[in-house]
C-alpha positions in Angstrom: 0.0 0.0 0.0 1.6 3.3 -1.2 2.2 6.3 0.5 -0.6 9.1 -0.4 1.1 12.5 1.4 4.1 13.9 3.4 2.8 16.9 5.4 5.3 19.2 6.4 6.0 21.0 9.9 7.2 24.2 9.4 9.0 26.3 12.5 11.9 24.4 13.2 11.7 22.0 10.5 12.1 24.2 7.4 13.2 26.9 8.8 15.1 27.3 12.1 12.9 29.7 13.6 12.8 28.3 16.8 16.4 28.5 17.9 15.4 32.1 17.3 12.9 32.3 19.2 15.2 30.7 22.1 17.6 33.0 21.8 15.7 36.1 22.0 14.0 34.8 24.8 17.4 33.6 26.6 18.7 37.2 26.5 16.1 38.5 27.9 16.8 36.4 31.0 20.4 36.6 30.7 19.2 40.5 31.2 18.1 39.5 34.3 20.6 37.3 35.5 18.5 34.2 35.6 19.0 31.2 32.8 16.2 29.7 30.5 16.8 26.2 30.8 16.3 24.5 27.5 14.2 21.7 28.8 11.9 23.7 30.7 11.5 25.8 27.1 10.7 22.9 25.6 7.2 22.7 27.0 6.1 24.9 24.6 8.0 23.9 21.2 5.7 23.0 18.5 2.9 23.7 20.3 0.1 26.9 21.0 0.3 29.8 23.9 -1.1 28.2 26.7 0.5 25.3 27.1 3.5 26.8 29.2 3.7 30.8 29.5 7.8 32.1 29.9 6.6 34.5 31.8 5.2 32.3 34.6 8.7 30.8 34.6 10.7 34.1 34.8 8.9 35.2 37.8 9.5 32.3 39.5 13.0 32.6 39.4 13.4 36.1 40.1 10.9 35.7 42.8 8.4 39.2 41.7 6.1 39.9 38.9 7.4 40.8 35.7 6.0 42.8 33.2 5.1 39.8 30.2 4.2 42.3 27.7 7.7 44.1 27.8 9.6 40.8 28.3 7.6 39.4 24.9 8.3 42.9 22.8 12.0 42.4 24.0 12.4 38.9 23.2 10.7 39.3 20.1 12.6 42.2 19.0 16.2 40.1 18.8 14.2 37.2 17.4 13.1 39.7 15.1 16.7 40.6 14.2 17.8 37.2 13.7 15.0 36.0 11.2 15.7 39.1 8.9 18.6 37.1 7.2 17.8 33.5 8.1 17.9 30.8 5.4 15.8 27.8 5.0 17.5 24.7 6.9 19.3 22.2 4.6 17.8 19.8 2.4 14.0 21.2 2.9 14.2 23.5 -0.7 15.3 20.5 -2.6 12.9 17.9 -0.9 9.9 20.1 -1.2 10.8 21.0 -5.3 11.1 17.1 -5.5 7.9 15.9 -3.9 6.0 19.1 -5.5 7.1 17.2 -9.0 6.6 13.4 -7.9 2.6 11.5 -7.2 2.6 12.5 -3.7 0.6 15.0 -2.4 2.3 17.5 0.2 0.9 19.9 2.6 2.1 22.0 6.0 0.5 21.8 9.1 1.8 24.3 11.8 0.8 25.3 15.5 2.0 29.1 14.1 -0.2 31.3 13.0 -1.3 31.8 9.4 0.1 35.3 8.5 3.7 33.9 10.1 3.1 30.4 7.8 2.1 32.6 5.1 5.0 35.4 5.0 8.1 32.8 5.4 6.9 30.7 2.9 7.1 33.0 0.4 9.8 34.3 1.8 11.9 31.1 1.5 10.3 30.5 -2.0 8.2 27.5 -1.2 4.4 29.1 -0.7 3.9 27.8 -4.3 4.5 24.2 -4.0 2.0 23.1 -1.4 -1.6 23.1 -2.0 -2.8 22.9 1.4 -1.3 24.9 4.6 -3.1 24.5 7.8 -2.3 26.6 10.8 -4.0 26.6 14.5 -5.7 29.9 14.0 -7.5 27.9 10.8 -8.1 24.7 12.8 -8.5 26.0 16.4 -6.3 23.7 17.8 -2.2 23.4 18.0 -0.2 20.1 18.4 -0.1 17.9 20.2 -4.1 17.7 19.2 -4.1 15.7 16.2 -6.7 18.3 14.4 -3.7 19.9 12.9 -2.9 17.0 10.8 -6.7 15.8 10.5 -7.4 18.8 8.5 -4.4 18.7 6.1 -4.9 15.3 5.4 -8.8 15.9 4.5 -7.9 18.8 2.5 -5.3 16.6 0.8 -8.3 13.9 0.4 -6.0 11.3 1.5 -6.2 8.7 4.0 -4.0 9.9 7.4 -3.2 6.2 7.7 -1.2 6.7 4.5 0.5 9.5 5.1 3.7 10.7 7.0 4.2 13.9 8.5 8.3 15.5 9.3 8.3 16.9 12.6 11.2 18.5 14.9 9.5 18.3 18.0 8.3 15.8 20.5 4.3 17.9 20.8 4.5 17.9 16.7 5.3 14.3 17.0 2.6 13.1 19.1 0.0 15.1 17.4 1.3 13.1 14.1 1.1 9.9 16.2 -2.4 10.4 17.1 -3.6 11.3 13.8 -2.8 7.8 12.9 -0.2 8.7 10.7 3.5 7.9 10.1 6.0 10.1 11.8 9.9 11.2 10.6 11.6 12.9 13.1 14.4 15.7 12.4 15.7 17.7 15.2 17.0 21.2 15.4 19.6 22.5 17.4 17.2 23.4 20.2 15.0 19.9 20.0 18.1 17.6 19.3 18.1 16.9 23.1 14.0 16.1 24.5 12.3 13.0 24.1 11.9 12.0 20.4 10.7 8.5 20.8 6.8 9.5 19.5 8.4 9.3 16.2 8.5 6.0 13.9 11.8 7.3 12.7 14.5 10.3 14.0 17.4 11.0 11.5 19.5 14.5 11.3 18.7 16.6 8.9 16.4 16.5 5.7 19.0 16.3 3.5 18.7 12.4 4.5 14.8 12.2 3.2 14.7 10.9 -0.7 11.3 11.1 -2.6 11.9 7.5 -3.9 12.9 6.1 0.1 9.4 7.6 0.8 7.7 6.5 -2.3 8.8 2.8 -1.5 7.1 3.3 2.2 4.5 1.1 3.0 2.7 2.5 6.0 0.1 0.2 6.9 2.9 -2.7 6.1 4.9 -1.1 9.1 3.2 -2.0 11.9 2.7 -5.3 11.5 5.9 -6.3 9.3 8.9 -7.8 11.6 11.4 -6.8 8.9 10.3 -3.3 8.5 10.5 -2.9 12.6 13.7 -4.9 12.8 15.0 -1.8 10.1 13.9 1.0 12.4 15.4 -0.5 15.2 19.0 -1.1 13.6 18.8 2.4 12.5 18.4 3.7 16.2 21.6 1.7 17.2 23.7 3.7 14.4 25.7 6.7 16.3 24.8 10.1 14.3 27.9 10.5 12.2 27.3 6.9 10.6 23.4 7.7 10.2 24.8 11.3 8.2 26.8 9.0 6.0 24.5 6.6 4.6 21.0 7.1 3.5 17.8 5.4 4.5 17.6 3.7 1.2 21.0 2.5 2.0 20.1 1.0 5.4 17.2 -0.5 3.6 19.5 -2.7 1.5 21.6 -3.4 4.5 18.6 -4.8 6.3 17.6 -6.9 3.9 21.0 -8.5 3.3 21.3 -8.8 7.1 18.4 -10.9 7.6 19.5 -13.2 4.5 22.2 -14.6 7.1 20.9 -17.2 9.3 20.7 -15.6 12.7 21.6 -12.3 14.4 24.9 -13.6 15.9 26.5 -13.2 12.2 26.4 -9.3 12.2 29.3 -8.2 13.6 29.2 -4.1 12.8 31.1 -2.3 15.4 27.5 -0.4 16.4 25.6 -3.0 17.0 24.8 -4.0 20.4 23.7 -7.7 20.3 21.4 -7.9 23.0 19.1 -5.6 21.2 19.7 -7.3 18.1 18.7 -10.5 19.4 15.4 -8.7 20.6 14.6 -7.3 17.8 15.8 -9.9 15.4 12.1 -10.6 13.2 10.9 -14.1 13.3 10.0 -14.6 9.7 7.9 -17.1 7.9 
């Protein structure tokens, strides 16, 4: 069963505009001689207002009130500063210009607001590929509410259960997750460190994602096919620089070879750790 639709984060994922956003708000603090701990700003990447105010979490370490609006118009102002010259992250021009020309259908689904979806779009030259953008002002809800990818998926007119969506956070993640759908994972420099797991798959950068690797997904095949779960699971075991050398296509090939041999004990890579193996060694038919 082929894959219908990639649907595309976009803050963080196409463009880095969340380590941005962390910055201006972590000189604002620095102003104050407190820290913003990255973790604690995590519970609100990818996600609506709401969910975790940085205001709440200033005044509690200075110990007084602050004034949110000023600290926001601050923060916002160097975030500001940074986005004027920012550049699209690597690889997401040239996947986007490739999907826009091959049978899938491609959308964006974003907990940011329409008018910021809208302007960097076209400001990174992509606005004209996708044919649906949905953003939680249009939907009502953010991520990790599924709703997000619910309504570009029905927009699409394709079946979520057929359909992967490229997230950099763990909220995005879920909200994929919980659509029913397939989820790639690719961390930024600010979500490289929280809990990825929600994802089916976490690689480093999109210059790693192929149209034809995609293409030859089989989503509903994944859940219940021992080889394609023994595959994900070898891929998790491969240290970062080795997963930036070889592609997923690649690691396809090397699955499939692996389990021609006769029993996990034969692979001997220097990466492999073969308790897991054993574990997750597929008992075929």
């Amino acid at each position: 069963m082929a894959l219908q639709a990639v649907v595309f984060d976009f803050d963080g994922l196409l463009m880095d505009s969340e380590s941005a956003e962390f910055a201006g708000y972590s000189e604002v603090f620095s102003r104050h001689g407190v820290t913003l701990d990255l973790m604690e700003w995590g519970k609100c990447v990818g996600t609506g207002p709401g969910a975790w105010k940085v205001e709440d979490h200033l005044e509690e370490l200075l110990g007084h009130p602050v004034d949110a609006h000023a600290l926001h118009t601050e923060a916002k102002a160097i975030r500001d500063e940074i986005l004027r010259t920012i550049e699209p992250l690597p690889g997401g021009v040239a996947l986007v210009e490739s999907l826009s020309q091959s049978e899938l259908k491609i959308a964006v689904a974003s907990s940011s607001r329409s008018v910021w979806i809208e302007h960097f779009l076209r400001h990174v030259g992509l606005r004209h590929h996708f044919e649906v953008v949905r953003t939680r002002d249009m939907v009502g809800a953010a991520k990790p509410a599924p709703d997000l990818y619910l309504a570009a998926c029905e927009a699409l007119g394709v079946d979520p259960h057929r359909s992967i969506a490229l997230e950099d956070s763990p909220n995005g993640m879920k909200a994929a997750k919980a659509a029913g759908m397939l989820c790639l994972g690719i961390p930024n420099a600010v979500t490289a460190g929280y809990d990825l797991s929600p994802a089916d798959w976490v690689i480093d950068s999109l210059t790693q994602v192929k149209p034809e690797w995609l293409l030859d997904w089989a989503p509903r095949e994944y859940i219940t096919d021992p080889t394609l779960a023994f595959e994900k699971t070898t891929w998790a075991m491969r240290p970062a620089g080795e997963r930036r050398k070889i592609s997923l296509q690649e690691h396809r090939e090397w699955t499939k070879n692996a389990l021609t041999l006769e029993g996990p004990e034969h692979l001997s890579e220097p990466w492999i750790d073969a308790e897991q193996i054993r574990a997750a060694w597929p008992v075929l038919p």
